[in-house]
N, C-alpha and C positions, 0 to 999 in steps of 0.2 A: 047538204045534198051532194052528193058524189055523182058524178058525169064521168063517162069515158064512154071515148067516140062516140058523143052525142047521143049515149043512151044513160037513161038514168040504173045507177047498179046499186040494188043491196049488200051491206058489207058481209053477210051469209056469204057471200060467193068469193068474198076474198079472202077472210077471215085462216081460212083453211092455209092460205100458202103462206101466213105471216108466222109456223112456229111457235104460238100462243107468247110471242115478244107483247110484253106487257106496252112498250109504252109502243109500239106502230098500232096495236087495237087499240090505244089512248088517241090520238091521232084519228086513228078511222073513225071513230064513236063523235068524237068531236065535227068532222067533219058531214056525217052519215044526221047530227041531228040538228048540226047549224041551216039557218034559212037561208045563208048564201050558196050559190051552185059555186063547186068547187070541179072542173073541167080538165080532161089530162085526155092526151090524144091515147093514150094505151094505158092497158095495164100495165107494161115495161115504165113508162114514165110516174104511175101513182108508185110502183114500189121501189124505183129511185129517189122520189123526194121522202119518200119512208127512212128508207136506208141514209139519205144525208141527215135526216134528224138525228137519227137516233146515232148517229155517225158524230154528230155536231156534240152530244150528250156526252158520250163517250168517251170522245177529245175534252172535253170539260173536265172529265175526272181526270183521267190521265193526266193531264196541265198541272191540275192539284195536288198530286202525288208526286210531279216530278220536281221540285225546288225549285223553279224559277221561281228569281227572287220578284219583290217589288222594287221596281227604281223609278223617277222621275227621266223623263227624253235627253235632258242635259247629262245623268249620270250613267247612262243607261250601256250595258257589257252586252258580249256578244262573243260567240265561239268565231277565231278570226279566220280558221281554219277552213270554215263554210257561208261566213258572213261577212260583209264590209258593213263597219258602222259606220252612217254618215252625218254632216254637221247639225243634221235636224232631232239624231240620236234612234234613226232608224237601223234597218238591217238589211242591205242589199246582198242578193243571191251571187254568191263569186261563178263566174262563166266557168270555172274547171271541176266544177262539184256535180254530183246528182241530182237536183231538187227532191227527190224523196229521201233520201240518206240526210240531208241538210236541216229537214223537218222535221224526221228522226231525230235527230243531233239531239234539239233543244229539249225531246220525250227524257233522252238518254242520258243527256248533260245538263237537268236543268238549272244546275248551282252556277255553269258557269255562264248565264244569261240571267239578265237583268231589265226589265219593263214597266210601262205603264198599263194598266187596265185595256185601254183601246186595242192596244199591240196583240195582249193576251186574244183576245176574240177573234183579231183579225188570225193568229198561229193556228188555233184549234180550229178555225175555217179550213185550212188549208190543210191540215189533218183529217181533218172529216172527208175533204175533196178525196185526199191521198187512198186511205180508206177505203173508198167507194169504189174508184177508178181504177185500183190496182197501180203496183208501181210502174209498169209500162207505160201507161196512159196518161199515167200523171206525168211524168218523166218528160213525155212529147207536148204534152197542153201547157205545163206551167213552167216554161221555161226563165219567165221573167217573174222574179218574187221580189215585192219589197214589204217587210213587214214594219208598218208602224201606225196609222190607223187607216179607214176605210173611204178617207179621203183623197188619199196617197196611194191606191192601189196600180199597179201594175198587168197588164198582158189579163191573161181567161179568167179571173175572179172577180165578179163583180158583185156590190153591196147595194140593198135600197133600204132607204127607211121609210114608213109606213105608220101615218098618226091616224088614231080611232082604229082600228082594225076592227072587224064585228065579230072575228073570233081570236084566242090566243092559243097556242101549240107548243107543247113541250119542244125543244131547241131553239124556241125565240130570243131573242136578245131583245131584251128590258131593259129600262136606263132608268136607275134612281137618282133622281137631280134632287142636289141641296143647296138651296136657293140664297140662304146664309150663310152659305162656308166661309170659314175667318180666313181674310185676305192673306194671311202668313202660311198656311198650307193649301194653298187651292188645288193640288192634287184629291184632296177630300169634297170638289163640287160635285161630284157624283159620282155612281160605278157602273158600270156594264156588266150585265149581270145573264147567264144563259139560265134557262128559263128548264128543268132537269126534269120536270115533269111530275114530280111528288110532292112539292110545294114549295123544295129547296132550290136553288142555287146556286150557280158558282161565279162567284165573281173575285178577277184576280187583287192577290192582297186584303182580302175579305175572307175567303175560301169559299166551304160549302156550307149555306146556315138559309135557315128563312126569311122572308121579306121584311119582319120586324125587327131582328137582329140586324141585317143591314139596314132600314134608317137610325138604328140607334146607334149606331155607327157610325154612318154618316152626323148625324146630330152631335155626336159628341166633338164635331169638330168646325164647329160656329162661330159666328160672330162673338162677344160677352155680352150676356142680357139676352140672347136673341130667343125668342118664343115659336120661330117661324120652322117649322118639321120637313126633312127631309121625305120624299114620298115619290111613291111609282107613277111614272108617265105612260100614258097612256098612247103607246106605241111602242114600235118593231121594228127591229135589225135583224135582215137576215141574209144570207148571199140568195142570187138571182140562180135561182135551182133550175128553172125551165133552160133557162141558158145552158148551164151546164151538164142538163141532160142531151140537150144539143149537140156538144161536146164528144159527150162519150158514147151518144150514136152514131156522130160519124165516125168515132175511133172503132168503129168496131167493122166500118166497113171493109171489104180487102183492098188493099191500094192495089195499084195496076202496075 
């Protein structure tokens, strides 16, 4: 059920300004037939958290075309030129850089960075942001980046997760936990995985494939003997969108 300002709307009335974008009427359809009220004080705010999805999606591929490698937090590279890698094997935002050029960088250079799964989602977050808000906006909001996962987050992005959700939406972040992953690579206990809307995928180090490709993947990296299946949890990671459309309404205001 779709709410804005506390009236209920048919997605007939929105439908028109989305561009016939397959996956925001995916999204709407979802929304428009779930029995949860889903509430947005404007139209401006339902087709911001539109545009982050599909923003989030998008950054997904791009991630996957661009060669950032896989590496573990101990081995993990970084362009030194925009990033300070620090001892926990993240990547702090250098104070002389742009923050959107910086998050460019890693689109543009992805060979010469190197990550864990986490990192990856936490980058295409901040891409997606970038995206939305225009470089201006990003430029002034995110001045503090650290990318390494969403524990560790820094300054305007914030992350929740979210067990049993009643529905799932293309740009979700998934988490395939493998319950017996063999103690010598436990970089393979799980993936994070963004949720692309067509029943694939992408998660880093894995690329783009379907949910059973990834636990067979996952699986194939076990205990010996172990019978116990890698499999999707049920739950969501997603940044705090109403936040950041808070954000970027007040950036829009005239300063004085």
């Amino acid at each position: 059920m779709l709410i804005i300002s506390g009236n209920t709307v048919t997605p007939e009335t929105i439908i028109a300004d989305l561009d016939n974008d397959q996956i925001k009427i995916k999204i709407l359809d979802i929304i428009n037939t779930s029995t949860a009220a889903y509430k947005y004080s404007s139209k401006e705010e339902l087709f911001f958290m539109l545009d982050m999805r599909k923003n989030i999606i998008d950054a997904s591929k791009m991630l996957y075309r661009s060669r950032l490698r896989f590496r573990i937090f101990n081995d993990s590279i970084c362009n030194e030129r925009f990033w300070k890698r620090t001892g926990e094997g993240g990547f702090l935002l250098r104070e002389d850089v742009k923050p959107n050029e910086a998050i460019n960088d890693i689109y543009n250079n992805g060979q010469l960075y190197g990550t864990e799964c986490a990192t990856a989602i936490v980058i295409l977050y901040y891409k997606a942001a970038l995206d939305t808000f225009g470089n201006s906006l990003f430029n002034r909001f995110f001045t503090e980046i650290y990318l390494m996962d969403w524990q560790n987050l820094h300054g305007n992005l914030t992350v929740a997760s979210y067990r049993n959700p009643q529905d799932y939406f293309p740009g979700d972040c998934r988490y395939f936990k493998n319950p017996d992953v063999d103690p010598l690579t436990p970089e393979w206990q799980g993936e994070n995985a963004i949720d692309l809307g067509n029943g694939y995928y992408y998660g880093h180090g894995i690329g783009i494939t379907n949910a059973n490709n990834i636990i067979r993947s996952l699986n194939a990296h076990r205990k010996e003997g172990s019978d116990i299946s890698a499999y999707l949890l049920d739950s969501v990671t997603l940044p705090d969108i109403k936040r950041l459309f808070g954000l970027y309404i007040s950036g829009q205001q005239p300063t004085s």
